[in-house]
N, C-alpha and C positions, 0 to 999 in steps of 0.2 A: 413678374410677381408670382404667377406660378409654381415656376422652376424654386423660389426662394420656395414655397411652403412646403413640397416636395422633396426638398431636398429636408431642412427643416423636419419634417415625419420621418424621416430613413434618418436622420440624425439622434432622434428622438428612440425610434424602435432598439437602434444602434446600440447607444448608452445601453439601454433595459438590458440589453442580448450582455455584454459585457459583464455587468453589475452582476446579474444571473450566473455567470458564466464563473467570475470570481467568489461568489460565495459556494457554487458547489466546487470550485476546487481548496478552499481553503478549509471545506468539509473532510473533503477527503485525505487530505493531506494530516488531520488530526486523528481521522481514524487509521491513517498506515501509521503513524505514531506509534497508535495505541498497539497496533497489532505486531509490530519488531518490537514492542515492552515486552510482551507477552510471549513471542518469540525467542525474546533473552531467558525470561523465567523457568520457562519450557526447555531452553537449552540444558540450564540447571539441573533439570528433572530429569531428561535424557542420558547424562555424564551417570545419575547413577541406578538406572533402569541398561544401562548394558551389564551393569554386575551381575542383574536377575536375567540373564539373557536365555537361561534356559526356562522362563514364563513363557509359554505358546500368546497368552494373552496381549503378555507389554511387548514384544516384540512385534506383532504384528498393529498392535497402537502405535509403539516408535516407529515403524518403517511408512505408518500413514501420516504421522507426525511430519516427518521429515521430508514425504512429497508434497505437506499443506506448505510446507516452511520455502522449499524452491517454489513453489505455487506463487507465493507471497512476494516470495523476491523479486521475480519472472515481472509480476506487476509493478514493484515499485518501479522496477529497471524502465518501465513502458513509459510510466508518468516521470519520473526524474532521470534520464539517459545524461546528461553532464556530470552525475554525480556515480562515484567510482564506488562499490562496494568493497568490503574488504574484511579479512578474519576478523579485526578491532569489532564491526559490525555485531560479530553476533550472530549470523544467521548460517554460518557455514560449520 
């Protein structure tokens, strides 16, 4: 009878850890979403911020731009590794 109540608690804490465990990843997976949206947009802005390339300013925002954008990647790659990135993506 023991062993059943014990196991039963670890069955119980188990669940919770899981249930926990699922809502912060389906958090997070809404905000890398949001942030390869923003990433595409940004792409956008990028195509024609190299026209003004001789701005000391956008250039040095685009090249910081562009290390947050592999920054970003670097991460998805961590949390989704099955999933291939690729130009279509957007973030290259």
């Amino acid at each position: 009878m023991a062993v059943e109540t014990v196991v039963s608690v670890v069955v119980e804490k188990l669940a919770e850890l899981i249930i926990q465990e699922a809502v912060f990843l389906s958090s997070v997976k809404g905000e890398l979403e949001w942030i390869l949206e923003e990433l595409r947009q940004i792409k956008c802005y990028l195509k024609g911020a190299d026209a003004r390339e001789g701005d000391e300013n956008v250039k040095n925002w685009v090249n910081d731009l562009r290390d947050l954008a592999f920054d970003v990647e670097d991460v998805y790659r961590g949390l989704y590794p099955e999933k291939k990135s690729t130009k279509a993506d957007g973030i290259h």
